[in-house]
C-alpha positions in Angstrom: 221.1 47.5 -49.1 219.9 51.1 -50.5 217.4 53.2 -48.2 216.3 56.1 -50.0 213.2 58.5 -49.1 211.8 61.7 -50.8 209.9 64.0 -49.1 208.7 63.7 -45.3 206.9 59.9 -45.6 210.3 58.7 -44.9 210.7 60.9 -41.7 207.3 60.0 -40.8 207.9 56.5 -40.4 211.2 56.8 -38.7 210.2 59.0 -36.3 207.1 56.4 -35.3 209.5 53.9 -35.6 211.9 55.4 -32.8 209.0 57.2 -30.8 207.9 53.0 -30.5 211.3 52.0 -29.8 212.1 54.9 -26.9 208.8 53.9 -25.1 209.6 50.9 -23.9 213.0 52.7 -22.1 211.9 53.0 -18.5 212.6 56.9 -18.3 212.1 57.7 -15.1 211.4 54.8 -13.2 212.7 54.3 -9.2 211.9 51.2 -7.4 208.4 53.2 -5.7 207.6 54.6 -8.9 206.6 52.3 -12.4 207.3 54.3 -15.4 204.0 55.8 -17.3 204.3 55.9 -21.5 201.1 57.8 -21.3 202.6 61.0 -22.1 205.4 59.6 -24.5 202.9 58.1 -26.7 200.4 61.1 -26.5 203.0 63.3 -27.8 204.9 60.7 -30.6 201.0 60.7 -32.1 200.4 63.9 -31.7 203.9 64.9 -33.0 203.5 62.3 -35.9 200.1 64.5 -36.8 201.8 67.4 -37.3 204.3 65.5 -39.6 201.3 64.4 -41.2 199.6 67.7 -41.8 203.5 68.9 -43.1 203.1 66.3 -45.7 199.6 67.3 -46.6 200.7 70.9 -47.3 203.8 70.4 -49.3 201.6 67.4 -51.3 200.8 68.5 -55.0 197.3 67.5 -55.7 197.6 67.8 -59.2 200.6 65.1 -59.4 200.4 61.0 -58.6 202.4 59.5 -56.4 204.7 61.7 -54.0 206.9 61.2 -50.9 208.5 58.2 -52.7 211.2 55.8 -51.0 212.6 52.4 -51.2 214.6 49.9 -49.2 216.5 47.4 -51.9 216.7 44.0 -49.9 217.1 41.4 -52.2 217.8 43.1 -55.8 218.3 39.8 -57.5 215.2 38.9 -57.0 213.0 42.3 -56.9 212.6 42.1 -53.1 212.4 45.5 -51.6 210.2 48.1 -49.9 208.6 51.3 -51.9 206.3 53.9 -50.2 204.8 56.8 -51.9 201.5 58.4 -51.5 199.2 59.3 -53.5 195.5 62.0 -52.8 193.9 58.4 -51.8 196.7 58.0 -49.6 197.0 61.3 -47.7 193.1 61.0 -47.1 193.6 57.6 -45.0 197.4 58.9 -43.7 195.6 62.5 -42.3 192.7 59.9 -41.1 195.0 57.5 -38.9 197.6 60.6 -38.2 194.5 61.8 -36.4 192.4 59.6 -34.6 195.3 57.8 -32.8 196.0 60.9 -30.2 192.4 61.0 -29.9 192.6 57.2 -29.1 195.2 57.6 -26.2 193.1 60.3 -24.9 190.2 57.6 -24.8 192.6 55.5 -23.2 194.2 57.5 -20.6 192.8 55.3 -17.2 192.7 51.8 -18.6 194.2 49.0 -16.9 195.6 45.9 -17.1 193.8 43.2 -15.9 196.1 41.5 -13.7 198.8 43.8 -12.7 199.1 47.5 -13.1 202.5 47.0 -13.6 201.7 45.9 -17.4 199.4 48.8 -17.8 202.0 50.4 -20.8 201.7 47.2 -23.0 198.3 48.7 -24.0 200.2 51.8 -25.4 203.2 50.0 -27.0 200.2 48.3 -28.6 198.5 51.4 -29.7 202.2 52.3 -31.6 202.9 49.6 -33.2 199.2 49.7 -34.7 200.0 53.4 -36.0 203.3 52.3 -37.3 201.8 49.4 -39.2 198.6 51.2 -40.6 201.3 54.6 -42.1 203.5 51.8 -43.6 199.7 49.7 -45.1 198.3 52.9 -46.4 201.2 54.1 -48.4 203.1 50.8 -48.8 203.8 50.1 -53.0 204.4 46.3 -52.9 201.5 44.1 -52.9 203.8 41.7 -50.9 204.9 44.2 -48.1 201.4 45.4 -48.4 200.4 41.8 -47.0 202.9 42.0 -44.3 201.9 45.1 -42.8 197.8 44.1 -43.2 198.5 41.2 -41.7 200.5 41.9 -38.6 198.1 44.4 -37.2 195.7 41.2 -36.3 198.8 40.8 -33.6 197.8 43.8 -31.3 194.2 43.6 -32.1 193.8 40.3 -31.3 195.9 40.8 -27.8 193.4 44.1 -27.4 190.6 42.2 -27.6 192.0 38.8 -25.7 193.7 40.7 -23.0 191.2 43.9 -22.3 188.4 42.9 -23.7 185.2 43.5 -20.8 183.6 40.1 -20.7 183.9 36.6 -20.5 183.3 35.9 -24.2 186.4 38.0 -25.0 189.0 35.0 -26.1 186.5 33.7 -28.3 185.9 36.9 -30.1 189.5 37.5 -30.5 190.1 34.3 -32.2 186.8 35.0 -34.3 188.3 38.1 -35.4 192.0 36.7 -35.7 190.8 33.6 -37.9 188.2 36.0 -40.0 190.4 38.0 -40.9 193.6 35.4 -41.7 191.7 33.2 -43.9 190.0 35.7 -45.6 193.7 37.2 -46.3 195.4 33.6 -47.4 193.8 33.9 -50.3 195.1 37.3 -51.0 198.6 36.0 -50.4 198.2 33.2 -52.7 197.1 35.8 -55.8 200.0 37.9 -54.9 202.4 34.9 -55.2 200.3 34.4 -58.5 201.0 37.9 -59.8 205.0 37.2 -58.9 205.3 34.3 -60.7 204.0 36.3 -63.6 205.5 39.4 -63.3 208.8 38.4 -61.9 207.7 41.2 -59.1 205.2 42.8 -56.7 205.8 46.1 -57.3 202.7 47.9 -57.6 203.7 50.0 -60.6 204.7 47.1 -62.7 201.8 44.7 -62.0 199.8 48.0 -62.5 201.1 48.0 -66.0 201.1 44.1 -66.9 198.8 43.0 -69.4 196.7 40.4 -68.3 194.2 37.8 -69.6 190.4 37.8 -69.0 191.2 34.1 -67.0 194.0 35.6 -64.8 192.1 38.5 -63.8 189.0 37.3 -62.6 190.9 34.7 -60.4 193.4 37.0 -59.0 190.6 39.4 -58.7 188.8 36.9 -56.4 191.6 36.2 -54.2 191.9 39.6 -53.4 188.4 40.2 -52.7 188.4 37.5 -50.1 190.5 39.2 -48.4 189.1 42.9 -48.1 185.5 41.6 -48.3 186.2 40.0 -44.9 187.6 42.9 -43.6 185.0 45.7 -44.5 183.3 43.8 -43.7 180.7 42.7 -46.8 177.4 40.9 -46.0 177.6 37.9 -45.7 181.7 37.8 -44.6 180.8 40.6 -41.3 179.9 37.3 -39.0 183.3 38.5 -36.7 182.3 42.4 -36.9 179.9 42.2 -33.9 181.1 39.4 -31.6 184.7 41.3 -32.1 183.1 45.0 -31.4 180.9 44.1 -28.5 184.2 42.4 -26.5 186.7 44.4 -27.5 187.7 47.2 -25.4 186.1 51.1 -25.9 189.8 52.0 -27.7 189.8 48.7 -29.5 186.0 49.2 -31.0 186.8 52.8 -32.1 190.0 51.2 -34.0 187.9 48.7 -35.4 185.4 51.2 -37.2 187.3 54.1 -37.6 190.6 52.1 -39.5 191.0 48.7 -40.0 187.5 48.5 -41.6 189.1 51.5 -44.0 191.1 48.7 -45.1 189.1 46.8 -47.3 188.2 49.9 -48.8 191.4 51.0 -49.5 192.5 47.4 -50.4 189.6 47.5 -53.3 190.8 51.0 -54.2 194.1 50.2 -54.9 194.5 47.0 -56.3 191.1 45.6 -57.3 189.6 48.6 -59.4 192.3 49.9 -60.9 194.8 46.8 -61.5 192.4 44.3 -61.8 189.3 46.4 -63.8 188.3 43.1 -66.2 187.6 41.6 -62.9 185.6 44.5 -61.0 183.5 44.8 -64.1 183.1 40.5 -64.5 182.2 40.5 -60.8 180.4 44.1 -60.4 176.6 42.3 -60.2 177.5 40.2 -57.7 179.0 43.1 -55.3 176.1 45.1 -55.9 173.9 42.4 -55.1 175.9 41.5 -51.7 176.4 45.3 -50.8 172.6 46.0 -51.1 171.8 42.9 -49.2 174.7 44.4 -46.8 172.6 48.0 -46.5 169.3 46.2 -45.6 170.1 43.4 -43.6 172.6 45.3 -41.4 170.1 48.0 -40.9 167.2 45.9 -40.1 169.7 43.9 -37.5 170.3 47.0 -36.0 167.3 47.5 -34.5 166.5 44.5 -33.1 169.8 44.3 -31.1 169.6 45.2 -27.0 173.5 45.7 -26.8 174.7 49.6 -27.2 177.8 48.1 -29.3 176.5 45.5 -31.4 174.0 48.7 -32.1 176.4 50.7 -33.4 178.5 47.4 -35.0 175.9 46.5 -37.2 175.5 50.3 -38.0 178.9 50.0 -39.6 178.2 47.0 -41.6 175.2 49.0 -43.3 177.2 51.9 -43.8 180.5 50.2 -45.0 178.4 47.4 -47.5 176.9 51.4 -49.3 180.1 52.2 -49.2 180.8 49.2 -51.6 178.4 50.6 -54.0 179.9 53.8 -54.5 183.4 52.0 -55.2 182.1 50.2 -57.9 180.0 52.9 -59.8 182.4 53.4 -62.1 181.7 57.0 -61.6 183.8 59.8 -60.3 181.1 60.7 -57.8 180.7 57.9 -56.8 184.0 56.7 -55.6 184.6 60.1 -54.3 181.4 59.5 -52.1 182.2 56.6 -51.0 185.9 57.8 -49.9 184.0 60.4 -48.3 181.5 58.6 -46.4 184.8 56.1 -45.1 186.0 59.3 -43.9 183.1 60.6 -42.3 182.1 57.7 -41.0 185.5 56.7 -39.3 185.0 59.9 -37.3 181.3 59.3 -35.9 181.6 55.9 -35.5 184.5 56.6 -33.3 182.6 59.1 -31.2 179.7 57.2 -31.0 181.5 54.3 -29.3 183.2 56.5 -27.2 179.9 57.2 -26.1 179.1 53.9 -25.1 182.5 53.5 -23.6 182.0 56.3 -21.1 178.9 55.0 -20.0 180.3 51.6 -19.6 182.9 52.7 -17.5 180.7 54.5 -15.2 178.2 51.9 -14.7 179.4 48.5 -16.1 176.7 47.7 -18.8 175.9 48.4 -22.1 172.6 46.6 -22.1 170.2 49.4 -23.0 166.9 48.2 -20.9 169.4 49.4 -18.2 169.6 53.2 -19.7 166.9 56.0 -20.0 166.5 59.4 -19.1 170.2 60.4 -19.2 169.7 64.2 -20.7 168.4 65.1 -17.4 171.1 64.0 -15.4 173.9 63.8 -18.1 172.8 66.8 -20.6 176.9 66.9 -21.8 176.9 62.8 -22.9 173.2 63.4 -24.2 174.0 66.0 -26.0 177.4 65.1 -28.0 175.3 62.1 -28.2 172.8 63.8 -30.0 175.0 65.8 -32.2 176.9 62.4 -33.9 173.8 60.4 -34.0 172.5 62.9 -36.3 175.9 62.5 -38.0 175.2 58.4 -38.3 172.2 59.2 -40.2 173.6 61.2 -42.4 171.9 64.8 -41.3 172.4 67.5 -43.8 175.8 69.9 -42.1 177.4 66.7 -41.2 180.1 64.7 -43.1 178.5 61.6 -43.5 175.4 63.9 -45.5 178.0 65.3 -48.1 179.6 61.1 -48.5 176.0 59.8 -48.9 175.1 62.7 -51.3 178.1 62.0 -53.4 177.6 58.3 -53.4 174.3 58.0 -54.2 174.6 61.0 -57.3 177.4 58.4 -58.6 175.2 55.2 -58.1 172.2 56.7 -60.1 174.4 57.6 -63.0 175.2 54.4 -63.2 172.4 52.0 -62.3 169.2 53.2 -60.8 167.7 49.9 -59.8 170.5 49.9 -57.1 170.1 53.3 -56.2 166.5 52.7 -55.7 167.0 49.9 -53.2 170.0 51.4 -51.2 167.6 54.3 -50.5 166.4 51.7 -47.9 169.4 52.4 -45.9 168.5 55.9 -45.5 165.1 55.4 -44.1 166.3 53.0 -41.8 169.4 54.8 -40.6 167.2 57.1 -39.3 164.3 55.1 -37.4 167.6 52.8 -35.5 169.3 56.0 -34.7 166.3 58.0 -33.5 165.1 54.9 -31.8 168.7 54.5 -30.4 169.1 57.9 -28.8 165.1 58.0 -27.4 166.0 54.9 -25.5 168.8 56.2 -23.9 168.3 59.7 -23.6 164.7 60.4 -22.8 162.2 58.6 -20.9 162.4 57.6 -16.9 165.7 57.2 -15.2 166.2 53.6 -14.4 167.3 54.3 -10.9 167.1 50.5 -9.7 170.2 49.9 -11.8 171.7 53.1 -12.0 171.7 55.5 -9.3 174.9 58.0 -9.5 175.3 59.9 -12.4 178.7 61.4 -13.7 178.5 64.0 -16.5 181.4 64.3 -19.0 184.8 65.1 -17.4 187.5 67.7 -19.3 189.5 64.5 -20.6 185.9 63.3 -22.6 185.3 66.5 -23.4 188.3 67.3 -24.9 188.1 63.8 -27.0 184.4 64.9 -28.6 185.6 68.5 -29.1 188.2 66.9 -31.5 185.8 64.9 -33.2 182.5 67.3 -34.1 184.7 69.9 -35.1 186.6 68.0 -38.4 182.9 66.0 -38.5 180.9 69.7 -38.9 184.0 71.2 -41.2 183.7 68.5 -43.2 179.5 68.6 -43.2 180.6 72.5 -44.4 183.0 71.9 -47.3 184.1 68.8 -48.7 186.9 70.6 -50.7 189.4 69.3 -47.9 189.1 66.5 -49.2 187.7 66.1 -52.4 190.3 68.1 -53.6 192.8 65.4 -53.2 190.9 62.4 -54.3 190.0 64.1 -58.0 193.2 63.0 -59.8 193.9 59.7 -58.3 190.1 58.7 -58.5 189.9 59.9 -62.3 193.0 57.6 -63.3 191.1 54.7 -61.2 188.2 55.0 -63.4 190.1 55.2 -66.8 191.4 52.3 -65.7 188.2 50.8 -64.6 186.2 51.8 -67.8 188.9 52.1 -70.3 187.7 55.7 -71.2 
C-alpha cells in the first residue's frame, strides 16, 4: 500500500484523524473527577482552522486541483483514495474548517440525557463529522466520495435520536436517516454503473470518458436523487423540517450550515461538469422544481408557529434559488449560487442559534409564547435583528452580494425564470420582518415567560464570529470569488461545450 500527500490536505486530515483518536483517552480523569473533551475538541477545530487558512494561503488560484494525495489499496483493481482541492473545494473546506469551533462553542453545556457521564459522546460525534465532511469535500473517487457522504448520517442520526428536545425525536431521526439513504442508493448504483464502464471511479478519468446521450441521462438521474434529497429540492425536502425542529440547536446549525452544502457541492462536481448532456436534457425540469422550491418554501414559511420549522423552511427557499444559479450555465450564476451557499451557511447558523438560546432559557420555541424581547433582551434582539436582515438578503450582507450574483446569471440565461424567482425576494422579506416583529416587539408574554436572561460572553462570542465573516463578506466578495473563477469557468466549458 502507497500513501502519498502533497501539500498540507494530507496533514489536515491526519491531524483530525489523531485529534479524534486522542479524545477518547481519559486524560485526566480520577475516580471523583470524569474527564471533559470540551477543551480537546475546541482546540483540534480550532487548530484544524488554522491548517485550513495555511492551505488557503499557499493555494494558487490560478491552477486546478492542488494538495493532491493518494492511498493505493487495491492496485489491481483501481481501488484507492485521491484527495485534492480545488477553488470550489477550499470555499466549502474554509466553510466547515470554520463553523465547527463555533459549533462546540454552541455546544459547551449540553448534556446527555441519561447520564452526564456520556456527556463527551456528543463531542466525539462532532469530530468524526468534521473528519468526514474534510475527506467529502475534497475526496477524488466517486466511490470514496459515497462512503464519506454516507457515513455522516451515523452521527446525525444519533444527534438527532439521542439529543434531540422532544418526543417526536426517534421518528425524525429515522425520517432523516431513510431520506437521505434512499435517495443516496441510487447514487451508488450509477457509480457502480460508471465502474463497470470505466474500469474506475477515479474522478479524473470518468471526467474524461466519453459517454453516450443514453448513459448520461441515466447516470445523471441517479445522482440527482441523491443530492436533490439532500439540498433539499422541492418536492424531496419532506425530512428538512421534521429533522430541524427535533434535532438539537448544534445539530440544526449542522444541518443548514453543511450537509445541505452537500447537494450543492454533489451537483457541482459531478453532475455539471461530468455529466453536462444530462444537466442540459434535464435543466427544464430543475428549474421548474427549484422555482416551485422558492415559492412554496417561502409561502410555508409564514404560516408555520414553530421558531425552527421557521427558519427550516427558510432554507428550503433559499437552497431550491440556489439550484437555479447552478444551472444557469453562466459564470455569474454559479458563482452566485456558491456565494449565496456560503452566505447562507453562516446566517442560518446564527439564526438557529438564536432560537437555541431562547430554547434553553425557557423550553419552547412556539412563538405565541414570545414577544417583546428587545426590551428585556436588547443583545438577543439585536444580533437577531442584524442576521435576519442577512436572511433577506439586505444590501452589506453576504447573502445580498449571492442573490445579486445569482440572479445577474439567471437573467442572462432565461428571464422567464428570473421573473418568477423574484418571488422569493418579496417574500423573504415579509416572513423575516414578520418573524422578528413577533418576537421582538409587542407585549411581553409574562404568563409564560417571566425571567429574562440576556446574552452571556460564551453567546456572545459565538455571534461575534458569525456577523463579522457575514458583513466582510456583504463588503467584498473577492474572498471568495476569487477562488471560484477558474474552477467555475472549466465547469461551464464543460457544461456548454464553449
Amino acid at each position: 500500500m502507497e500513501l502519498r500527500f502533497e501539500g498540507p490536505l494530507g496533514f489536515l486530515i491526519g491531524f483530525l484523524t489523531l485529534g479524534l483518536i486522542l479524545s477518547f483517552i481519559p486524560f485526566g480523569a480520577t475516580e471523583n473527577k470524569l474527564h471533559d473533551v470540551r477543551p480537546w475538541a475546541l482546540g483540534v477545530s480550532i487548530g484544524a482552522l488554522f491548517i485550513g487558512l495555511f492551505a488557503c494561503a499557499g493555494f494558487n488560484q490560478s491552477a486546478g486541483f492542488q494538495h493532491l494525495g493518494w492511498v493505493d489499496l487495491i492496485p489491481q483493481y483501481n481501488v484507492g483514495l485521491s484527495f485534492g482541492a480545488d477553488g470550489i473545494s477550499m470555499v466549502f473546506l474554509l466553510l466547515t474548517l470554520f463553523v465547527f469551533p463555533i459549533c462546540f462553542l454552541s455546544a459547551w453545556s449540553i448534556q446527555h440525557p441519561v447520564s452526564s457521564a456520556y456527556a463527551n459522546r456528543f463531542f466525539h460525534l462532532l469530530l468524526g463529522m468534521e473528519l468526514l465532511l474534510v475527506l467529502t469535500f475534497t475526496s477524488l473517487d466517486l466511490f470514496y466520495f459515497y462512503v464519506f457522504f454516507e457515513s455522516l448520517l451515523i452521527p446525525m442520526f444519533l444527534m438527532i435520536g439521542i439529543w434531540g428536545a422532544r418526543e417526536r425525536k426517534i421518528k425524525a431521526a429515522y425520517y432523516f436517516f431513510l431520506y437521505t439513504l434512499f435517495g443516496s442508493l441510487f447514487m451508488l448504483f450509477g457509480i457502480l454503473y460508471l465502474y463497470f464502464i470505466t474500469g474506475s471511479t477515479n474522478y479524473f478519468v470518468v471526467l474524461y470518458t466519453v459517454l453516450d446521450q443514453e448513459q448520461q441521462r441515466l447516470i445523471w438521474l441517479c445522482f440527482f436523487m441523491a443530492f436533490a434529497v439532500k439540498m433539499p429540492l422541492f418536492p424531496f425536502h419532506i425530512w428538512l423540517p421534521e429533522a430541524h425542529v427535533e434535532a438539537p440547536t448544534v445539530g440544526s446549525m449542522l444541518l443548514a450550515s453543511l450537509l445541505l452544502k452537500l447537494g450543492g457541492y454533489g451537483f457541482l462536481r459531478f453532475s455539471l461538469g461530468m455529466l453536462s448532456e444530462g444537466s442540459a436534457y434535464y435543466s427544464p425540469i430543475v428549474f421548474t422544481l427549484s422555482l416551485l422550491g422558492v415559492i412554496y418554501g417561502s409561502l410555508s414559511t409564514i404560516r408555520q408557529i414553530d421558531l425552527k420549522r421557521i427558519i427550516a423552511y427558510s432554507s428550503v427557499a433559499h437552497m431550491n434559488l440556489v439550484m437555479l444559479g447552478l444551472f444557469s450555465n453562466s459564470q455569474q450564476g454559479v458563482e452566485g449560487a456558491i456565494y449565496l451557499m456560503v452566505g447562507h451557511g453562516i446566517v442560518s447558523t446564527a439564526l438557529f442559534f438564536c432560537v437555541g438560546v431562547l430554547y434553553d432559557r425557557y423550553h419552547s420555541r412556539l412563538l405565541r409564547y414570545y414577544g417583546g424581547l428587545s426590551t428585556v433582551m436588547p443583545l438577543l434582539a439585536s444580533a437577531f435583528f442584524v442576521f435576519t436582515l442577512a436572511n433577506m438578503s439586505f444590501p452589506g450582507t453576504s447573502n445580498f452580494l449571492g442573490e445579486l450574483l445569482l440572479f445577474l446569471g439567471v437573467f442572462s440565461n432565461n428571464t422567464i425564470v428570473l421573473l418568477f424567482s423574484t418571488a422569493g425576494i418579496v417574500l423573504s422579506a415579509v416572513y423575516s420582518v414578520w418573524l422578528f416583529n413577533r418576537v421582538s416587539f409587542g407585549t411581553l408574554k409574562t404568563r409564560h415567560i417571566s425571567r429574562f436572561q440576556d446574552l452571556n460572553r460564551r453567546e456572545a462570542v459565538v455571534f461575534i464570529s458569525l456577523l463579522l465573516p457575514m458583513i466582510i463578506l456583504g463588503v467584498s466578495s473577492s474572498f471568495v470569488i476569487d477562488y471560484l473563477h477558474l474552477p467555475v469557468k472549466e465547469i461551464i466549458i464543460l457544461a456548454t461545450g464553449l
